[in-house]
N, C-alpha and C positions, 0 to 999 in steps of 0.2 A: 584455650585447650582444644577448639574444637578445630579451630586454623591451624594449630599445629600436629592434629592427627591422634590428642592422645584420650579423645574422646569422639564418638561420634554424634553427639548431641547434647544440648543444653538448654535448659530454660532461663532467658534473659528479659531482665526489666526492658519496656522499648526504649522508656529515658535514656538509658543504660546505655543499650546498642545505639543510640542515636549520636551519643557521644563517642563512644566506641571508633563509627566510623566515620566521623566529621576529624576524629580526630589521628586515625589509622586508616584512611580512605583503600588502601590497598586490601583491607579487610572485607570487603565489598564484593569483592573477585572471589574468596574464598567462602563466602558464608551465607544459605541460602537463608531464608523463613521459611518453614516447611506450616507454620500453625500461630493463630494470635490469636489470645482471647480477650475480649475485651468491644470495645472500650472499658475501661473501668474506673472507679475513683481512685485515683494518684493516695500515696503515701501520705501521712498527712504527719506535721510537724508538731512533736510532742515535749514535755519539758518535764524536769523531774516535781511528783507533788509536792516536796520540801521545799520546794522554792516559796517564799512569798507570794500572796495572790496579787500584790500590787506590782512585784516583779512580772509574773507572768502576763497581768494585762499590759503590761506595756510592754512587753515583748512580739505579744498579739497585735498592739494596735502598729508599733513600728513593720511589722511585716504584713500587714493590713493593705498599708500606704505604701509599699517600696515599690509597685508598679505603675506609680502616680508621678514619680522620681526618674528623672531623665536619666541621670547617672546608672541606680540602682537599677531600671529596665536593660542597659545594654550589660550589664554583669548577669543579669538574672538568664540573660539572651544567651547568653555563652552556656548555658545547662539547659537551652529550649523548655524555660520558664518564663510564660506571662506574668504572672501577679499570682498572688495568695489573695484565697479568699475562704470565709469560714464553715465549717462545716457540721455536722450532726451524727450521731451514729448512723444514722440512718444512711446517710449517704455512702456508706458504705455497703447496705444490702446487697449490691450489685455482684462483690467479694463475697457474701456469706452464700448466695448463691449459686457463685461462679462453684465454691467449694460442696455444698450440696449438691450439685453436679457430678462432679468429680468423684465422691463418693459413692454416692448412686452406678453411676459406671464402675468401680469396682479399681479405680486407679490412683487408691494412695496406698496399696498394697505391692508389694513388688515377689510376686509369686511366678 
């Protein structure tokens, strides 16, 4: 929307834009970064709680190991993914943060 004029701005995952333009190269020409925030901790992979726990740990440990996998690394590479590894609430602080922030400044108000 923003290459095509019918917005002048947008906030995008960088994941997101990376693929974007690896994959639309001439997107590049039209689309500055004017702001990134971050680093931050990546989206993290969730599964519904009805599932079995024996289901979910092995869904865990298969995506654990899939950067370990010759194969599974050059697919994961096409989404500019290394490997999964696991994580904590905690590791997220960086987001709770980033949004404490945001608030503070006074910018999840559109006044």
């Amino acid at each position: 929307m923003v290459a095509a004029g019918e917005v002048d701005a947008a906030a995008i995952d960088s994941q997101v834009l990376a693929i974007e333009l690896r994959d639309h190269s001439h997107l590049a020409e039209e689309l500055r970064v004017i702001m990134a925030l971050g680093p931050s901790t990546i989206q993290p992979v969730v599964a519904a709680r009805r599932l079995p726990v024996d289901v979910k740990a092995a869904l865990r440990s298969i995506l654990l190991r899939l950067g370990d996998d010759r194969a599974a690394r050059s697919e994961l590479g096409r989404g500019f993914i290394d490997r999964f590894v696991p994580v904590t609430d905690e590791d997220y602080d960086d987001i709770r943060e980033m949004l404490r922030s945001a608030e503070n400044a006074g910018f999840l108000t559109l006044a």
